[in-house]
C-alpha positions in Angstrom: 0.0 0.0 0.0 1.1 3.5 -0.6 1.5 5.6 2.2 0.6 9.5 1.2 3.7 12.1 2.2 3.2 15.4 3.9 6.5 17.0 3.5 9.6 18.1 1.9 13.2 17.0 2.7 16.6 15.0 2.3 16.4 11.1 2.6 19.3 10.4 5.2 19.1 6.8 6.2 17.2 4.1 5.1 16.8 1.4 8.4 14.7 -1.1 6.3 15.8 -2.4 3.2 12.9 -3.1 0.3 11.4 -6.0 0.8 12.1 -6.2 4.5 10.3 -6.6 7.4 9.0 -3.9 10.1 6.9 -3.7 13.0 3.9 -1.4 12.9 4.5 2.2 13.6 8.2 1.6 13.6 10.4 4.0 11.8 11.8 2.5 8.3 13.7 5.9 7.3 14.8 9.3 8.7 14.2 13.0 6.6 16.0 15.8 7.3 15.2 19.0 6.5 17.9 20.5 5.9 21.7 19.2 4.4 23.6 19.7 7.6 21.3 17.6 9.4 22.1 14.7 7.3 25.1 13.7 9.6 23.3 13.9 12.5 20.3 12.0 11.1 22.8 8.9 9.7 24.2 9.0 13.8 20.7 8.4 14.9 20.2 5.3 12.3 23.6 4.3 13.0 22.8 4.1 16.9 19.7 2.6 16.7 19.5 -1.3 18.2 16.4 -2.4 15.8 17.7 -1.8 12.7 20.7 -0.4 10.7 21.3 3.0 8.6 21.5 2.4 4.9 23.3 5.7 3.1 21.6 7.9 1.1 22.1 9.9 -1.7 23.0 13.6 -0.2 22.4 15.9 -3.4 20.7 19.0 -3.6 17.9 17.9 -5.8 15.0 16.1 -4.2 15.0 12.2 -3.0 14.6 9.5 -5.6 10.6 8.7 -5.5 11.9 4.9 -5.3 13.1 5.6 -1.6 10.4 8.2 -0.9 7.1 5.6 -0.9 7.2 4.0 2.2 8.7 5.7 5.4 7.0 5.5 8.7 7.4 8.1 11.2 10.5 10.1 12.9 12.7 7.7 15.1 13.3 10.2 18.0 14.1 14.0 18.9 17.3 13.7 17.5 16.9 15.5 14.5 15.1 18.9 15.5 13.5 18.9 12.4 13.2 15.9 10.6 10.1 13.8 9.7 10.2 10.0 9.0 8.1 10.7 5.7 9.6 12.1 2.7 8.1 13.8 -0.3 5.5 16.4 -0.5 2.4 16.1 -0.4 1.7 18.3 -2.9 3.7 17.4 -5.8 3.6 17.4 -10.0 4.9 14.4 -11.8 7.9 15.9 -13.0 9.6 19.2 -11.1 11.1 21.1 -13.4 12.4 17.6 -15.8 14.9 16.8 -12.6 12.5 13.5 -11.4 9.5 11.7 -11.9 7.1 10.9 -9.8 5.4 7.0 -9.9 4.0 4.6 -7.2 6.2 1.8 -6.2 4.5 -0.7 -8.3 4.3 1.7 -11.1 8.5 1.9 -10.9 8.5 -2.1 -10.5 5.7 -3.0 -13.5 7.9 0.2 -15.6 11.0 -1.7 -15.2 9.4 -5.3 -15.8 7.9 -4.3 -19.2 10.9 -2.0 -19.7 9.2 1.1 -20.4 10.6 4.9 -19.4 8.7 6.4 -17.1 9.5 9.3 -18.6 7.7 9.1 -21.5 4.7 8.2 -19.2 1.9 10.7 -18.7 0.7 9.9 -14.9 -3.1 10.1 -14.0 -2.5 9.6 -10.1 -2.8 12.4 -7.9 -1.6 15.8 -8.7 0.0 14.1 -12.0 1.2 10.6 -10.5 2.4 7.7 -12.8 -0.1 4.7 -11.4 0.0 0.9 -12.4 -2.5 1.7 -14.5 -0.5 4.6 -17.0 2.5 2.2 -17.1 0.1 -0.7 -18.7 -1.6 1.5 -21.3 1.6 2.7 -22.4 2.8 -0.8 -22.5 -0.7 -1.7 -24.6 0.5 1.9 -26.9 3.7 0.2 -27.4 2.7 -3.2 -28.2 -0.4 -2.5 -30.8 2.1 -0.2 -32.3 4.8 -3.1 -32.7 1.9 -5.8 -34.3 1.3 -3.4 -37.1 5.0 -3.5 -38.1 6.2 -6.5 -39.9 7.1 -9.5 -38.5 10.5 -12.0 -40.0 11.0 -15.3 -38.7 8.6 -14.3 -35.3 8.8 -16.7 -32.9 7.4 -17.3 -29.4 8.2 -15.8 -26.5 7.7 -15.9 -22.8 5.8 -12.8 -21.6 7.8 -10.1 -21.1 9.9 -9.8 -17.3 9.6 -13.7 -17.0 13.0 -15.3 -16.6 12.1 -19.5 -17.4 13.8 -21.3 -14.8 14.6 -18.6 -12.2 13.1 -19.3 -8.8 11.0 -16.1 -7.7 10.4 -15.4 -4.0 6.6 -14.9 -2.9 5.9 -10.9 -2.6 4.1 -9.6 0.6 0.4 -9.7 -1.0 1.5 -13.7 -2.5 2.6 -14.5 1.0 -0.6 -13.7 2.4 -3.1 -15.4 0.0 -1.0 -18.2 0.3 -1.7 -18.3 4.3 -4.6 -17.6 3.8 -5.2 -20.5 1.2 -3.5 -23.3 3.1 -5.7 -21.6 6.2 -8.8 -22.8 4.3 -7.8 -26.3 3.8 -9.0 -26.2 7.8 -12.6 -26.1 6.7 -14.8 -28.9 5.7 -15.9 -27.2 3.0 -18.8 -28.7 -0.3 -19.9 -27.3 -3.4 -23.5 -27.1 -5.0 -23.8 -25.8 -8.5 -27.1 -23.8 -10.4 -27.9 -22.7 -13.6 -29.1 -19.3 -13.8 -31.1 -18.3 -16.8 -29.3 -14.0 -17.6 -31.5 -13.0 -20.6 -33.5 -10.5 -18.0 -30.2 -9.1 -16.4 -28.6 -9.1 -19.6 -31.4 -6.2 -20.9 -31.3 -4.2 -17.7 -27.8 -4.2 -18.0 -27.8 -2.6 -21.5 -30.5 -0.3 -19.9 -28.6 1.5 -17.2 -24.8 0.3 -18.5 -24.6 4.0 -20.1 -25.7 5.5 -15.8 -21.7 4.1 -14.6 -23.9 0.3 -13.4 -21.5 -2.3 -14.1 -22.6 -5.9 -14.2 -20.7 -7.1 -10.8 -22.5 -4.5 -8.9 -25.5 -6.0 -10.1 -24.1 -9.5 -9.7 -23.4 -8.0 -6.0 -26.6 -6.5 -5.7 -28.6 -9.7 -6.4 -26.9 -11.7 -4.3 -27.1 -9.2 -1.3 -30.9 -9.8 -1.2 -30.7 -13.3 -1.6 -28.7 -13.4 1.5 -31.4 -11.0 3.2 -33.8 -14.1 3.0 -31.1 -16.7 3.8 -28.9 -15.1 6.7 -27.0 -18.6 7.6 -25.1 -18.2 4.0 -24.1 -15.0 5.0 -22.9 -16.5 8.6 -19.6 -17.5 9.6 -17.8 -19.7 11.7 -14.3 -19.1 13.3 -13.7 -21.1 16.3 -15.3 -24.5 15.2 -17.4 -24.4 18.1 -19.9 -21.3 17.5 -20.9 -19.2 13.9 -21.8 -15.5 13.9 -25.2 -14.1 11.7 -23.5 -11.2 10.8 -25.3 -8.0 11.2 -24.1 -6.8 7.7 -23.9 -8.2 4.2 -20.7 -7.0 2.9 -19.8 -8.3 -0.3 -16.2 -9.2 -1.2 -15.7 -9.4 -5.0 -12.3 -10.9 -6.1 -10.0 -8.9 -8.0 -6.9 -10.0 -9.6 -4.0 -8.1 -9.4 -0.4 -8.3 -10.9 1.1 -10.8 -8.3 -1.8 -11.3 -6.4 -5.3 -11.5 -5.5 -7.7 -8.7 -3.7 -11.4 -8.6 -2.3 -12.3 -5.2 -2.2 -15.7 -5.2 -0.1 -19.3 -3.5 -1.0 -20.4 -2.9 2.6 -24.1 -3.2 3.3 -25.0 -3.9 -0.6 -28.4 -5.1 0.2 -29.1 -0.8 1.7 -27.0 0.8 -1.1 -28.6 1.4 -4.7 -27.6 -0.1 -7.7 -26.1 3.5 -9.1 -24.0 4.3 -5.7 -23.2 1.1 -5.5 -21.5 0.8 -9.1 -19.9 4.2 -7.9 -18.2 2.6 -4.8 -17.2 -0.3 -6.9 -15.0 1.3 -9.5 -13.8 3.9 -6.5 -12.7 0.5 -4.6 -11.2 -0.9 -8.2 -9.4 2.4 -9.0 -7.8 2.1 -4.9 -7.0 -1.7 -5.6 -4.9 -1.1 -8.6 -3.3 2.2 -7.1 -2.4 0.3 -3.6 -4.4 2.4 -1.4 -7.7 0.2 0.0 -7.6 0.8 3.5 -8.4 -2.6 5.8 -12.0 -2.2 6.1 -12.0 -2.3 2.3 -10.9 -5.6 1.7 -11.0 -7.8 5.1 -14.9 -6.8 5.8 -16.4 -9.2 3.9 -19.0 -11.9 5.0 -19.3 -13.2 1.0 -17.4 -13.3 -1.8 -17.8 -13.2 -5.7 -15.5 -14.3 -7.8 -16.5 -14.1 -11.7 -14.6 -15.1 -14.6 -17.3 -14.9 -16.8 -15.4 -11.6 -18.7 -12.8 -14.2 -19.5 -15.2 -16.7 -21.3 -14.7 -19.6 -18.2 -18.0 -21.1 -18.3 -17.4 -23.0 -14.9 -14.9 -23.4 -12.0 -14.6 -23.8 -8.2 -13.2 -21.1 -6.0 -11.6 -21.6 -2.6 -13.6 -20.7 0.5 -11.8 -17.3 2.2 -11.1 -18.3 5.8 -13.8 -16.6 8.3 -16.5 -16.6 6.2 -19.7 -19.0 5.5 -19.8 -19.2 1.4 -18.1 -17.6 -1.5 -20.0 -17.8 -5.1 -18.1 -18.8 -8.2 -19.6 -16.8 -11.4 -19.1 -18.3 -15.5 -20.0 -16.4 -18.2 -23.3 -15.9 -19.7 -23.8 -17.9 -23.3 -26.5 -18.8 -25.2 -27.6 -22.0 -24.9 -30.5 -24.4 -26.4 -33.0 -25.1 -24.1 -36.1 -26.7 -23.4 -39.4 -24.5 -22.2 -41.7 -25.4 -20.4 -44.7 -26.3 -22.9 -42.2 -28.9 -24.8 -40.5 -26.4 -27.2 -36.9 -25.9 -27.7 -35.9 -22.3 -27.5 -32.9 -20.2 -26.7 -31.8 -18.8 -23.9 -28.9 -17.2 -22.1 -27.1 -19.2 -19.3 -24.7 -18.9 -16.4 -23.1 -21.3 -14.2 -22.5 -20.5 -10.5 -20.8 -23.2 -8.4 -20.7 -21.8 -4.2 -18.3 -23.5 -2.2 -19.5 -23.1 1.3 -18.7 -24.1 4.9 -20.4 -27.7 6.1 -20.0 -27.1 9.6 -22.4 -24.0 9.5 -24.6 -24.3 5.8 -26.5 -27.6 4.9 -27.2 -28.9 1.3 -31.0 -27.4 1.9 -29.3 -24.7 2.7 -27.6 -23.5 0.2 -29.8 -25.1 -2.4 -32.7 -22.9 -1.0 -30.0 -19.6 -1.6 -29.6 -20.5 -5.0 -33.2 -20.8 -5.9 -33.9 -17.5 -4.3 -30.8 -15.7 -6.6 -31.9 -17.3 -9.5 -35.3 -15.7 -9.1 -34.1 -12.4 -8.7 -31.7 -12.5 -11.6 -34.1 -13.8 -13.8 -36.9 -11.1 -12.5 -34.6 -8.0 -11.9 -36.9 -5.8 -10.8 -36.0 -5.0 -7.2 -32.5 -4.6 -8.3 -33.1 -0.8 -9.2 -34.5 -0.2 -5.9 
């Protein structure tokens, strides 16, 4: 996660390398204000018993933005008037051609898909270079390159992979893998329903051009099904008691470059379909820039996680420890079917397997759910409400 800087200065010791390890509220770097306090600053670090000083560079022009992302707070009253964040919080992208300024992961993706940042245009704050610039530059680059001709092409791994290298897990990997081998815990089972779309489908080409997207409405639906059916939205952490939460807070799946989030739609049953597509892309746009605080992503008491957009037509996801029930979401496709007075017709389809938590939701259960969602997909209606 980014962390947002509030003023101006000289980076004078870095105590925590990249990639390391700190305690919560524990200084990772020391500012000072001023060139002669530099010294004194690189004593303190020097001194300290936790960690130890790395050098900086001392030049007159601002910090590089790569050691300016992620510094805590001021070690002690050492330096009179140092701060242990650097940067400004007020800031263009470039100042005056002498640096640019990018997130962290924007710097790491940049130099992955070797592209120059300063040929990016940033649409962060106050001019930024995000994830997000980096990739459409890299998109620029590459429908540029398939229009030019191609000799002898063959085929390559995607660019920054090394075949054979052995690659450490980053923090977010290291985490969802806890969290996965966590789940393995749970006795967990799986019921499957197919949900006929072709009502959703025309709503959402209704109100698609008023910002709706079709996983708020996925998220919407499934919020009032769990209004009538509070035991899916339960959870169980101690093996011995479960919890009807209060709130229906739905976690949606998000992949990101080296990992996996679940920014969280917080009471999506209360919130309209037109604020609640609102939130969403504001959660998305925070996801992809590093910035979703806790309660955005570990509040949820269900999760969604849809790879209809990439044509999967079926799969099983794995249940997120502490919670009752998480909904896997194929894509919609037409299919032949059979109506109900004997003729064949067609009609579009979607597959949804949930993978829910035995010691807490039955087979009834969740079968019960499912027949309540597919009602409301298939009679929209209330989803505008």
């Amino acid at each position: 996660m980014d962390v947002e800087t509030f003023y101006d200065g000289y980076l004078a010791a870095i105590m925590v390398e990249e990639g390391g390890v700190a305690a919560v509220g524990s200084a990772i770097a020391l500012l000072a204000e001023t060139e002669e306090e530099i010294a004194e600053a690189r004593s303190k670090a020097s001194s300290s018993s936790s960690s130890a000083a790395q050098p900086a560079s001392t030049s007159s022009s601002a910090p590089e933005p790569s050691q300016t992302e992620k510094i805590a707070e001021p070690a002690g009253p050492a330096i009179s008037k140092a701060a242990a964040i650097v940067g400004s919080a007020v800031h263009p992208a470039s100042e005056g051609g002498k640096r640019v300024v990018a997130s962290p992961y924007a710097k790491k993706l940049a130099k992955e898909l070797k592209v120059e940042l300063e040929r990016v245009v940033g649409s962060g704050p106050m001019g930024r270079i995000v994830a997000k610039d980096v990739e459409a530059a890299t998109s620029a680059a590459d429908a540029a390159a398939s229009l030019a001709p191609k000799v002898g092409a063959t085929v390559n791994p995607p660019s920054g992979i090394e075949l054979g290298t052995v690659v450490p897990f980053t923090t977010m990997q290291g985490a969802v893998s806890r969290n996965m081998v966590e789940s393995l815990a749970v006795p967990t089972f799986r019921v499957g329903y197919t949900i006929t779309t072709d009502a959703l489908d025309a709503l959402y080409k209704k109100i698609k051009s008023k910002g709706v997207t079709m996983t708020a409405l996925l998220a919407k639906a499934t919020a009032l099904a769990l209004v009538k059916h509070p035991v899916i939205n339960s959870s169980c952490r101690d093996g011995k008691s479960f919890t009807y939460n209060s709130s229906i807070n739905i976690a949606v799946a998000v992949a990101m470059d080296g990992g996996l989030l679940t920014p969280v739609l917080q009471d999506a049953d209360k919130v309209d379909i037109y604020s609640l597509s609102r939130k969403w892309k504001e959660l998305v746009d925070k996801a992809r820039a590093k910035q979703l605080q806790p309660h955005e992503y570990n509040t949820g008491t269900f999760t969604l996680s849809n790879l209809g957009m990439f044509g999967v037509d079926r799969f099983d996801a794995i249940l997120p420890p502490g919670t009752g029930a998480i909904m896997a979401v194929g894509a919609s496709q037409p299919t032949v079917v059979a109506t109900k007075d004997g003729r064949i017709g067609m009609k579009n389809q979607m597959q949804v397997n949930v993978t829910a938590d035995h010691r807490v939701i039955y087979g009834a259960d969740l079968a019960s759910f499912l027949q309540t969602l597919a009602k409301i997909i298939e009679d929209p209606k209330d989803l505008t409400f």
